[in-house]
Every structure is written in C-alpha cells, then in structure tokens.
ZADO-1210 file (C-alpha; in nm, 4 decimals, padded with zeros to 6 digits):
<atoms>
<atom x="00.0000" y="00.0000" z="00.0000" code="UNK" pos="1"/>
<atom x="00.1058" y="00.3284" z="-00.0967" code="UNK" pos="2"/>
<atom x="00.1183" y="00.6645" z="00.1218" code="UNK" pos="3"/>
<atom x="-00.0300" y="00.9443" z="-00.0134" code="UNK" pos="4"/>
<atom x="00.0274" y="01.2925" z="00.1856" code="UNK" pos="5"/>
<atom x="00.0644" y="01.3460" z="00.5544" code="UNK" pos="6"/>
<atom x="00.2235" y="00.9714" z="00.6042" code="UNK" pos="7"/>
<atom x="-00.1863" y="00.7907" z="00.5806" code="UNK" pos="8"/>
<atom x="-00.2303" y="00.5194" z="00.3456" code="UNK" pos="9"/>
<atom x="-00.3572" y="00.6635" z="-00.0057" code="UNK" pos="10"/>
<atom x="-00.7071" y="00.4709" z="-00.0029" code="UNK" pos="11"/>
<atom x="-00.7879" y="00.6882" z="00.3317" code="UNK" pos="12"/>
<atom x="-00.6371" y="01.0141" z="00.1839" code="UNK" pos="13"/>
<atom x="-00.8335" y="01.3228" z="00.0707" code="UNK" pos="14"/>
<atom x="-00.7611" y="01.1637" z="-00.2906" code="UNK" pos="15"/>
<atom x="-00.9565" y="00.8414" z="-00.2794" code="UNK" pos="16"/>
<atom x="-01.2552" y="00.8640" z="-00.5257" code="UNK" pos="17"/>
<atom x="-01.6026" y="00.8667" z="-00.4521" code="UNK" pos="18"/>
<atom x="-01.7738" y="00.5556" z="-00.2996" code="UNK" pos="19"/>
<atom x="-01.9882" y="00.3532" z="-00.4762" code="UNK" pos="20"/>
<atom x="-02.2218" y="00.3913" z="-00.2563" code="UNK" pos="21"/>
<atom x="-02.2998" y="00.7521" z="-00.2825" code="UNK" pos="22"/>
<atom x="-02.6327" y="00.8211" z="-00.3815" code="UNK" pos="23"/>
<atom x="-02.7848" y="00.8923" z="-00.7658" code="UNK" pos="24"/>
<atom x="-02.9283" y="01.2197" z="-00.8118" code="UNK" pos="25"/>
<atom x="-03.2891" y="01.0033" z="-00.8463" code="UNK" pos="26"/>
<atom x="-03.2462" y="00.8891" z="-00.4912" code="UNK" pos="27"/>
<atom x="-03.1138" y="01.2475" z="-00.3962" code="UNK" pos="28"/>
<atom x="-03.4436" y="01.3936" z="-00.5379" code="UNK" pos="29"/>
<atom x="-03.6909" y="01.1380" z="-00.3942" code="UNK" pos="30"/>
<atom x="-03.5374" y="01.1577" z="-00.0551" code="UNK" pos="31"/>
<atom x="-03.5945" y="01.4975" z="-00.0297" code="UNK" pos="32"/>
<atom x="-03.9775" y="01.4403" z="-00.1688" code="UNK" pos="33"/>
<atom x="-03.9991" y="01.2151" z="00.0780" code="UNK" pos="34"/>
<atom x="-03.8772" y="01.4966" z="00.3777" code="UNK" pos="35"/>
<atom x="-04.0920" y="01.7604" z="00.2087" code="UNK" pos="36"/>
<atom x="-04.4206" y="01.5463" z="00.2126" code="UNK" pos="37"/>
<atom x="-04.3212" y="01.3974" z="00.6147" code="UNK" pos="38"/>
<atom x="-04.2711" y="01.7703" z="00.6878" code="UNK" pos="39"/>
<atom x="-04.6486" y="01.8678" z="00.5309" code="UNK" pos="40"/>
<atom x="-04.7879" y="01.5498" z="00.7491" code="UNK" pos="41"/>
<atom x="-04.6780" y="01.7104" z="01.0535" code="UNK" pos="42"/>
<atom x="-04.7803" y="02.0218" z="00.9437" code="UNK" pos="43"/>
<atom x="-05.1469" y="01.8983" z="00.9284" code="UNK" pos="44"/>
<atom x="-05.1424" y="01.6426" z="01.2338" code="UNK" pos="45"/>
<atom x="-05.0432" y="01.9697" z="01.4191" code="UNK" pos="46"/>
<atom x="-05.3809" y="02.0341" z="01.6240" code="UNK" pos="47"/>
<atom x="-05.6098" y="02.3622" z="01.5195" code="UNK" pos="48"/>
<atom x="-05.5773" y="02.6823" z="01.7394" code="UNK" pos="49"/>
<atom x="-05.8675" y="02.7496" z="01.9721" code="UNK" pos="50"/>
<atom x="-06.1047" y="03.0088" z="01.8576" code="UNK" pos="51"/>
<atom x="-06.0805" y="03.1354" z="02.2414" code="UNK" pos="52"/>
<atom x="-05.7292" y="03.1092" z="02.2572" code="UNK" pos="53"/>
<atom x="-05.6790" y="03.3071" z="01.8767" code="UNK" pos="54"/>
<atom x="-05.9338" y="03.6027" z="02.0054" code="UNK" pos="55"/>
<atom x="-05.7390" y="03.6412" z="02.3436" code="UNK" pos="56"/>
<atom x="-05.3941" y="03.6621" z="02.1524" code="UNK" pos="57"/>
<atom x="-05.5552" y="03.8870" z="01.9146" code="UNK" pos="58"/>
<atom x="-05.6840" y="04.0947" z="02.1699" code="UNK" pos="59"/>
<atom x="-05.3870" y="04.1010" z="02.3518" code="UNK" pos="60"/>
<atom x="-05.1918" y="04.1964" z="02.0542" code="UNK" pos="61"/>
<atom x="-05.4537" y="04.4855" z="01.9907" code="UNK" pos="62"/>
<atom x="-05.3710" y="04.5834" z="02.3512" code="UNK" pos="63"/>
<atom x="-04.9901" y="04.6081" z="02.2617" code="UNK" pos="64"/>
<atom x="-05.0656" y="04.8211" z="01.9706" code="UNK" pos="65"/>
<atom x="-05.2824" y="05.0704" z="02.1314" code="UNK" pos="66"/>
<atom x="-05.0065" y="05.0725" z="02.4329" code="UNK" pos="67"/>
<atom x="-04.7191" y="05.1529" z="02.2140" code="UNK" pos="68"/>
<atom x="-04.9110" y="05.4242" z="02.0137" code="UNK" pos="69"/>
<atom x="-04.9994" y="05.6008" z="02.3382" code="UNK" pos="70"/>
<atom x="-04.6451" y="05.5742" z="02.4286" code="UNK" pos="71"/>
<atom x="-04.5446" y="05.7361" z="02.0786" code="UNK" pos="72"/>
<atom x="-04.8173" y="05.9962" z="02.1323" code="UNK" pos="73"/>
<atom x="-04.7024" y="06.0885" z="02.4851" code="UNK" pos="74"/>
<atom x="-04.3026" y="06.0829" z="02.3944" code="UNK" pos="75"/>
<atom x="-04.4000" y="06.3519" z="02.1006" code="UNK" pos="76"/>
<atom x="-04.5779" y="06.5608" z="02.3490" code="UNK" pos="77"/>
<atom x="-04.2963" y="06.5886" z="02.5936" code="UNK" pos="78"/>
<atom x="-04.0718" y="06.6895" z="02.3007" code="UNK" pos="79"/>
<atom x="-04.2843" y="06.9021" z="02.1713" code="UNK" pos="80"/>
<atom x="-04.3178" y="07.0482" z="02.5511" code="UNK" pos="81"/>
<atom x="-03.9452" y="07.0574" z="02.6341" code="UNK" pos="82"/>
<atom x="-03.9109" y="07.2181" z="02.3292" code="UNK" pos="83"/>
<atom x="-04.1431" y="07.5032" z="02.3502" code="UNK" pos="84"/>
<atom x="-03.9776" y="07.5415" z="02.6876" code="UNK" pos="85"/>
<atom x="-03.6799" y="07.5573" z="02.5327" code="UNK" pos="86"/>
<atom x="-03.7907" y="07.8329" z="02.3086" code="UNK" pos="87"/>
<atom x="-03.9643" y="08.0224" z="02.6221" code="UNK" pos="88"/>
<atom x="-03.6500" y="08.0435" z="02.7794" code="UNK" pos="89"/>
<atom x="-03.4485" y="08.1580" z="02.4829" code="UNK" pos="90"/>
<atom x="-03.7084" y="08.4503" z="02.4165" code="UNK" pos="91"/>
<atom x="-03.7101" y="08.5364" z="02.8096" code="UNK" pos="92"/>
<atom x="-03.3381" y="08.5322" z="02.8525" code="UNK" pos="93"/>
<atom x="-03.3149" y="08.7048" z="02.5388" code="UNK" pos="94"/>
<atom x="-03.5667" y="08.9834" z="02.6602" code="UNK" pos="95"/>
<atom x="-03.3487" y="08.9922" z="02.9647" code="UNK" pos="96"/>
<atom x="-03.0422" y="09.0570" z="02.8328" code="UNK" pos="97"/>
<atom x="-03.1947" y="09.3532" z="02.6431" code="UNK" pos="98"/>
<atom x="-03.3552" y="09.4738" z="02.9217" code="UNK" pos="99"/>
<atom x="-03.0017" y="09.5048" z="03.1073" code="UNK" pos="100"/>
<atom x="-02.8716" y="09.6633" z="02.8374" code="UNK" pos="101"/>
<atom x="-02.8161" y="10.0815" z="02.8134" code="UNK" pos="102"/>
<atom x="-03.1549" y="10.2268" z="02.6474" code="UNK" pos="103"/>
<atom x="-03.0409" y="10.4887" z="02.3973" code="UNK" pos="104"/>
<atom x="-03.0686" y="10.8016" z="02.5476" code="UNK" pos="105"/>
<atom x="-03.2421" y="11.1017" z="02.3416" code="UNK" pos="106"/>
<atom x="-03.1187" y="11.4090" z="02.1622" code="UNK" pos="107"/>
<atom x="-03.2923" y="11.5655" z="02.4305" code="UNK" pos="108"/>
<atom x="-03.1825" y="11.3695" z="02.7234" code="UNK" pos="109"/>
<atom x="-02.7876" y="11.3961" z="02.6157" code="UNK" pos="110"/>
<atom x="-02.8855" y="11.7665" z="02.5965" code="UNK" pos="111"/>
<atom x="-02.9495" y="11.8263" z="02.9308" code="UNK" pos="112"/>
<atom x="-02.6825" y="11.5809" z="03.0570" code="UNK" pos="113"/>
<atom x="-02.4095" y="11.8519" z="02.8905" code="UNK" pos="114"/>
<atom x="-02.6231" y="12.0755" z="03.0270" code="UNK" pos="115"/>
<atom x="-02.5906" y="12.0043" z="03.3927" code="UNK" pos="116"/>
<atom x="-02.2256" y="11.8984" z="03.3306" code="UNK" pos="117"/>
<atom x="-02.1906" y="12.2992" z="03.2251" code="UNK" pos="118"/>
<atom x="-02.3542" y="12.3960" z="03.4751" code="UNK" pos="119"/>
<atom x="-02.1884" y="12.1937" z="03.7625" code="UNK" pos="120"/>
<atom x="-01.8733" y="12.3820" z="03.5985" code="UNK" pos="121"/>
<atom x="-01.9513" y="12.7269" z="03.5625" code="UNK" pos="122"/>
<atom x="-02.0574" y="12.6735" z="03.9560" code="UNK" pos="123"/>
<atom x="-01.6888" y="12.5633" z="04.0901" code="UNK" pos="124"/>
<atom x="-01.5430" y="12.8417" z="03.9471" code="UNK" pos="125"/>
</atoms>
C-alpha cells in the first residue's frame, strides 16, 4: 500500500474517489420528496388553534398596539413640551439681556446731561 500525503495510506487520503455507494441524483431527489411530504404530514397532524385562545392573543396583541401608540403619542408631546420650553427660555433670557442693556438716550436727554455737566462747571469756578 502506498502513502499518499501526511504519512496515511492513499485509499484513506483526501484523494480516494467517490464511494460507490454515494447516492444517484434520483435517490437524492426522492429523498428529499420524501422529507418535504413527512414535513407537510406534521404540518397537518399539528392540532387547530382554539377560537378562544386566537381572540385572546388577538386581543392582547390589539392591547400592545394601542399601548405603544400612546407611548409614541405621549413621547412627542414631551418633546414638543421641552421644546417650547426651550424656546420660552431663549425669548425670556433674550428679553433679559436687552432689558439690562443701556436704552439709547435722546437728543434731548444727552442735551441736558451737557447741560448740567456745564452747569456743575460754571458753579466751581
């Protein structure tokens, strides 16, 4: 007996050709018929759903539905919330920070600011 590669005998290598025993395509194809139609048997021995039991897990379902859309609804509403907030407090902080600014002051107002200043001047001397 002859060694092939790796030292084992050639018969056991990766080389040795196919058995005679492998199957034809025929038996390849009616073996898997054969798995398709045991697979629909069990299919239809499997019992029928209770009418009872298909309403309550339709119900249920219904239930999880309506739960999640409320939760959607409310999670829109405290964005939309936190974001008017938001935009409250922008306009109020922007409102004070005008507010604490200088106003302009008038023609007339610088007028009799120079004024006074004149007069506190003319009165030292």
């Amino acid at each position: 007996m002859t060694l092939g590669r790796g030292g084992a005998p050639f018969a056991r290598s990766c080389y040795a050709k196919m058995s005679f025993k492998d199957p034809t395509f025929q038996e390849r194809a009616a073996l898997a018929a054969q798995a398709k139609q045991k697979a629909l048997e069990k299919l239809k021995a499997k019992p029928q759903i209770d009418p009872a039991v298909a309403a309550e897990r339709l119900a249920a379902k219904e239930a999880r539905e309506a739960a999640e859309i409320e939760k959607r609804r409310a999670k829109r509403e405290a964005e939309e919330t936190a974001k008017a907030e938001k935009k409250a407090a922008a306009i109020a902080a922007e409102e004070a920070k005008k507010a604490a600014m200088k106003p302009e002051l008038t023609e007339a107002e610088k007028k009799a600011i120079r004024d006074a200043k004149y007069a506190a001047r003319k009165k030292r001397k």
